[in-house]
N, C-alpha and C positions, 0 to 999 in steps of 0.2 A: 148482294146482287153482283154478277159478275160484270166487269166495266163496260167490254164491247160485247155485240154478239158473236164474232167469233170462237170468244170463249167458252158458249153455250156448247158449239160444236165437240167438246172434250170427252162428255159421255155420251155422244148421238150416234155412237156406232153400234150395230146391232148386236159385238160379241161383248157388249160393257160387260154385264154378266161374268162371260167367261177369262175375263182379263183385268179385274176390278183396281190390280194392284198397278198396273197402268195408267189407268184414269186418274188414280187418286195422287200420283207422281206428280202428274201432269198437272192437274187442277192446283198442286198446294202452291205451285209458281204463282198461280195468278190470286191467289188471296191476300187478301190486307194483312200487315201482320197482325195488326189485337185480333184478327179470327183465327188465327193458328189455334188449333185447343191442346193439343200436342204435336213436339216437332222433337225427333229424335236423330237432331243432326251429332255425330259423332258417339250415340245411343245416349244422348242424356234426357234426363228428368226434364220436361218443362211443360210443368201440366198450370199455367194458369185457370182463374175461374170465369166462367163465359163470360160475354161481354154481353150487356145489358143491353135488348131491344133484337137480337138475332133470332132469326128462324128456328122454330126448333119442332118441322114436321117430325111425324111418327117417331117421337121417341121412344113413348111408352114400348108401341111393336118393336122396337129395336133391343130393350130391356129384355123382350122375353124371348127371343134368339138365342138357343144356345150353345151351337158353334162358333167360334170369329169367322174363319173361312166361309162356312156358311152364310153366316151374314153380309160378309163383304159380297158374294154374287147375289145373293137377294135381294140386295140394294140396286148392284146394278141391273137387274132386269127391271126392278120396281122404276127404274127412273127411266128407263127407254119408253118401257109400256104408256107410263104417263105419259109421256112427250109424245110418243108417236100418236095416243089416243085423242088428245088435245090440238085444235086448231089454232088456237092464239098462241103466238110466237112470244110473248114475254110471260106468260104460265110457261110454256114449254121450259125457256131459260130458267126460270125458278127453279125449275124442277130439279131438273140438272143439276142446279149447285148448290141447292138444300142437298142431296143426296150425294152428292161430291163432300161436303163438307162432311158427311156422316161418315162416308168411307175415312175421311183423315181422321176421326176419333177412334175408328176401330183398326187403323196402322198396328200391324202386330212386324217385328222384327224375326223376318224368315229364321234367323239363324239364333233364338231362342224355343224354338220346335225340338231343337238337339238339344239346348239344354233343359230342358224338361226330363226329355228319354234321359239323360244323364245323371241329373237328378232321382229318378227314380230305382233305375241303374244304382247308385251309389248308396243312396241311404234309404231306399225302399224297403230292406232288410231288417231296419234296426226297428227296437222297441221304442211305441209312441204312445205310451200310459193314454190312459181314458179320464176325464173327470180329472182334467191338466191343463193348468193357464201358458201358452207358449208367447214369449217376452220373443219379436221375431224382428233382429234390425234388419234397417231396408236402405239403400245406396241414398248417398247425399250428395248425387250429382250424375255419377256413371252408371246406367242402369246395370252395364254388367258387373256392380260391384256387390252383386249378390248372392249368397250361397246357396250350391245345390241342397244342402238339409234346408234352406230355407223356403226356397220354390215346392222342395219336397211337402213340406208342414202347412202350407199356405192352400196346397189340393186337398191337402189329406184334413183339415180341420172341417167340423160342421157351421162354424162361424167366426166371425176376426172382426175383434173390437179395432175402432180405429179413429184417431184421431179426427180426421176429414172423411167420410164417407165418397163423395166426391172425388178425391185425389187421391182414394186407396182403389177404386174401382178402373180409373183410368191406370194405374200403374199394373194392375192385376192384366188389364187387358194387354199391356204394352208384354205381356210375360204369356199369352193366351192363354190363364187363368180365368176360368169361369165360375160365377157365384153368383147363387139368387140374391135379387133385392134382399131378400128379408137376411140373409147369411150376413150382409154387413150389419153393424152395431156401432152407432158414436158413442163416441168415449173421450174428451175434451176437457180440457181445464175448467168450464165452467159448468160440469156437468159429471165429474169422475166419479166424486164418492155415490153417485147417486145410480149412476150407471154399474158403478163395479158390484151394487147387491145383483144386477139381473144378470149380470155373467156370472156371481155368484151360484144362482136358479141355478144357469143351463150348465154348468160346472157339479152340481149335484146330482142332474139328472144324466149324469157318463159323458157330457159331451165334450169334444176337447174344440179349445174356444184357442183363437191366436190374438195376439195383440200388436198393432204395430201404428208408428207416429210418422209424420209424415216425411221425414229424411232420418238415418240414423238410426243408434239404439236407442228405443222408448224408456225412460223416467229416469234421465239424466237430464236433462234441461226440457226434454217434454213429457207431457204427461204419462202416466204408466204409474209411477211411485206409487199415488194410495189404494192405484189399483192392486199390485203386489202387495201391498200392506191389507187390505182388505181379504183379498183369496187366503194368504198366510192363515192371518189372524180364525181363518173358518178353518184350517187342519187340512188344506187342497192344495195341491202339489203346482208349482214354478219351474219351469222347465225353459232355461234362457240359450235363446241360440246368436252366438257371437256377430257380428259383422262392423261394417260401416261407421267410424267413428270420428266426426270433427276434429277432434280433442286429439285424439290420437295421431290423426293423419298429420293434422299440421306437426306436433311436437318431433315427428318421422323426419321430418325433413328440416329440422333445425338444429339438432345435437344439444339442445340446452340442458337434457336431464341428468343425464352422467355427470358425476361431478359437482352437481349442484343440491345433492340433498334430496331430489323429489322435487315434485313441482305443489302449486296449490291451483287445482279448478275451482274458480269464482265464478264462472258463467256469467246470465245477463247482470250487473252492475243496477243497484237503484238508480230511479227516472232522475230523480232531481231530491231538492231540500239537504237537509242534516245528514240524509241516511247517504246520498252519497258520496261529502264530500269527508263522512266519518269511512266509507271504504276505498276513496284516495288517499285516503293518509293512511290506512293500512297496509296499501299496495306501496306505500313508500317505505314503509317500515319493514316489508316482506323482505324475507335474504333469498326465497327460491323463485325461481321462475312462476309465473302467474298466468293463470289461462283463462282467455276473457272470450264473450260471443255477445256478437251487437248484430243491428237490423239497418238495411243501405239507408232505413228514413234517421236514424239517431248517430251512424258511424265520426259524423263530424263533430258532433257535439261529445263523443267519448274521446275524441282525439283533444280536443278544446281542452278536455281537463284531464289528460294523460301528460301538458306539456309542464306539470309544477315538477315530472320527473326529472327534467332536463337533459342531459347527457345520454341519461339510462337508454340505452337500447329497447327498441318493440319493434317485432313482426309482426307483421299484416299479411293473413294468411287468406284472399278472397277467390270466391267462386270454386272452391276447392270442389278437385274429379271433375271440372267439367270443361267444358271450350275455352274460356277464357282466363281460366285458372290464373294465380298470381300470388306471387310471393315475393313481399319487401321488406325490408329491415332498415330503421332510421332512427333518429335521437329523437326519444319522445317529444323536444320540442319541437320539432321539423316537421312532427309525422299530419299538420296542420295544411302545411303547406303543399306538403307532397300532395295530397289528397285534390287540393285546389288548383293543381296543376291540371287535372283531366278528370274531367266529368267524370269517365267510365270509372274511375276506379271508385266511385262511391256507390256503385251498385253491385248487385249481390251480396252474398251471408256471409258475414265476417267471423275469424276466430282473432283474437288480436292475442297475442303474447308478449310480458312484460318482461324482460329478461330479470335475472338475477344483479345485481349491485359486484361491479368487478370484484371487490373486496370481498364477498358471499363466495363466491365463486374461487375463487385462491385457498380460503380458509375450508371448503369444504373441499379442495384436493386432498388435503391430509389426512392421511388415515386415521381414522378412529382412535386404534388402538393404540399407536405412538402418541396421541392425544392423553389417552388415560393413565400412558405410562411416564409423560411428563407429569401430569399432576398429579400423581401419586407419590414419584421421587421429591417433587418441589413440598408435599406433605412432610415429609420427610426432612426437612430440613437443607436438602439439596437446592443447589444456585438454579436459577430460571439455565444458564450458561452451559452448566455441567449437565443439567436434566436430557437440555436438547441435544449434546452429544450422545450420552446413553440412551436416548430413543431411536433416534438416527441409526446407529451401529445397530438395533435390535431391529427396526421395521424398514429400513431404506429408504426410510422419507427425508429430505432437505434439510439439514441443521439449522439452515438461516432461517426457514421456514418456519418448522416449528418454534423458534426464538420467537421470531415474530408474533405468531399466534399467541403464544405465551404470554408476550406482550399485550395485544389487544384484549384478551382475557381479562388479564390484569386490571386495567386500565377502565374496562367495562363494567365489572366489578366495585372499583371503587366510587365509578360516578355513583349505580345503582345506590354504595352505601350512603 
C-alpha cells in the first residue's frame, strides 16, 4: 500500500499507457525496500524471492503476455481504467500500485534491445545441433556480464532447465527474453538426477534444452554436474558455452597463480564435526593457493577457523561484479576481526582465498628443470654445492636458490624416512 495519497497520483494520468516507463521510475522511489523484486541499479542481478503476504493481482494475465513492451502499456491502461471506473478512493489507490509494482517486475534495460539485435548479428550464423544439452553461464552480479552466444542460445532453445524457475524467468525478462511457463524446467540439488531423465525425453525427441544456475557457470559448485553426467552417459551431445566465473574472477585480480603451481578449488568447506576440521588441516598442509566459497550466513564462522593459519595471507573477495564489490587481504588471523569491524562486510557471496605458505611460493619460482637437473647430478655423485652451480649456468635460475631448495628436499626426505 502506498504511504500517502499523493502517491496514488503516479499512474493517474491518462497517458500511463503510453509512457509506462515513467511511472514505473517514479513509483519504485516510493516502495519499501523488501518490495523491490528487481532493481537494476548499475544493471545488477537482485532478483530476491517475494515477500510473504504482497498483492499479487493478475499475475497469471501477466504470465501470458507475450511482448515486455506490450505488457508494460497493458498494465498501464489496465490500472487507469480501474481507477477511473471505481469510486472509492483507496480501491482506486490499490490499484495503482498493485500495477505500479507489476510494471517494476517487468523493468527491461532499454539498452539490452541492442544486445539482443547483436547477439543475433554475431552468432545467429553458427551451428546449434538439435538433440543438444547447452551448459549456459550466466552473470554473478553484472547483468551485462553475459555473452552474446549466450542470449543467442537462451532465444533459440525450446526449453532451459534451471536451477530456480523463478530467478531464471526474472533474469530472462531483465534480457526481454520471452518463454512459456511450461519452457522452464527445475533442475535443483534436490531434484537433479530425477529431473535430468526428462530433459533426457525432450533431448531424444530433437529438442535442444539449455541449462543454467542461478549465477555463474552451472555444475561447478552448482548444480548441472549429474545433469551432464546423465545426458553423456545416453550418447547426447554437451555443448558448454563459456562466461561468468567466481573462481576466476576473484583469482584475476590477485596474481596468486603464476608461480605457485596452480591453485586447488575446494569450494563450499563441510558445515561443522571431523569432516571439517579434517579439511582445515589440509588447507594447512596445502603449498598452492586454495579457493574457497561461503554464504554471508556462515562467512564468520569460516573466518573463526581460517585463524589456526595465522600469518598466512587470505583474500576476501565479496559481492563480486556488483555495487558494492570488495576486495581484502589479511592474516588469516585478523580476517575475524576485520569482518567485525562493519557489519556490511559480512553480507553478500563470498569467494575467500587462502594464499600459498611464503616458502610454496619461493620453491615453486624455480624452474622445473634446473630442479631435475640438480637431482640428477646430486645422483650422480655430485655435491648438493657444485650441482646448483651447473644448474644455474644451464637454466639461469638463482644458485643460492636452488642450494636451498636442495636443502629443503633433503631435509624433507629424511623426516619422511
Amino acid at each position: 500500500m502506498l504511504r500517502c495519497q499523493r502517491h496514488a497520483l503516479l499512474l493517474a494520468r491518462v497517458d500511463a499507457g503510453a509512457r509506462p516507463a515513467e511511472a514505473g521510475t517514479a513509483a519504485r522511489a516510493h516502495l519499501h525496500e523488501h518490495q523491490r523484486a528487481i532493481g537494476l541499479a548499475q544493471d545488477e542481478i537482485h532478483l530476491p524471492a517475494t515477500a510473504p503476504g504482497r498483492a499479487d493481482i493478475a499475475c497469471h494475465q501477466l504470465q501470458a503476455l507475450a511482448q515486455k513492451v506490450r505488457q508494460r502499456r497493458v498494465l498501464g491502461r489496465r490500472a487507469g481504467l480501474l481507477a477511473r471506473g471505481c469510486d472509492n478512493w483507496r480501491w482506486r489507490r490499490t490499484c495503482r500500485h498493485v500495477f505500479s509494482e507489476r510494471l517494476e517486475k517487468l523493468h527491461v534495460t532499454p539498452s539490452f534491445a541492442l544486445a539482443l539485435q547483436a547477439a543475433h548479428a554475431a552468432a545467429g550464423s553458427q551451428h546449434y545441433p538439435q538433440a543438444a544439452l547447452y551448459m549456459v553461464a550466466t552473470p554473478i552480479g553484472n547483468l551485462a556480464d553475459i555473452s552474446l552466444r549466450a542470449l543467442h542460445v537462451l532465444q533459440l532453445v525450446d526449453a532451459i532447465a534451471c536451477e530456480d524457475t523463478r530467478h531464471t524467468r526474472q533474469l530472462l525478462q531483465a534480457y526481454g527474453i520471452d518463454k512459456p511457463g511450461n519452457a522452464l524446467l527445475a533442475l535443483h540439488q534436490h531434484n537433479e538426477r530425477s529431473a535430468a531423465q526428462a530433459v533426457v525425453e525432450r533431448l531424444r525427441q530433437g529438442l535442444r534444452i539449455a541449462y543454467v544456475s542461478d549465477a555463474g557457470t552451472p555444475g561447478i559448485s552448482d548444480p548441472g554436474a549429474l545433469l551432464v553426467d546423465e545426458v553423456q552417459r545416453c550418447g547426447l551431445r554437451v555443448v558448454p558455452l563459456p562466461g561468468a566465473s567466481s573462481v576466476t574472477t576473484a583469482l584475476s585480480a590477485t596474481a596468486l597463480v603464476q608461480g605457485a603451481g596452480g591453485y586447488l578449488f575446494a569450494g563450499f568447506l563441510p558445515a561443522k564435526g571431523k569432516a571439517r576440521q579434517t579439511a582445515i588441516a589440509a588447507l594447512q598442509a596445502e603449498a598452492r593457493p586454495v579457493v574457497l566459497l561461503e554464504s554471508p550466513h556462515r562467512i564468520t564462522e569460516l573466518a573463526a577457523s581460517l585463524a589456526v593459519l595465522g600469518d598466512r595471507p587470505v583474500t576476501l573477495a565479496r559481492e563480486l561484479t556488483k555495487q558494492f564489490e570488495q576486495l581484502h587481504t589479511t592474516a588469516a588471523r585478523g580476517l575475524s576481526d576485520w569482518l567485525r569491524e562493519d557489519a556490511m562486510r559480512q553480507r553478500g557471496e563470498f569467494v575467500v582465498i587462502v594464499h600459498a605458505p611464503e616458502k610454496a611460493v619461493a620453491e615453486s619460482a624455480i624452474p622445473q628443470e634446473a630442479l631435475r637437473l640438480m637431482q640428477l647430478l646430486n645422483n650422480e655423485g655430485v655435491s648438493l654445492k657444485s650441482a646448483a652451480r651447473v644448474a644455474a649456468q644451464f637454466t639461469g635460475a638463482a644458485r643460492n636458490a636452488l642450494y636451498e631448495a636442495a636443502l629443503a628436499q633433503r631435509h624433507a626426505g629424511s623426516e619422511r624416512a
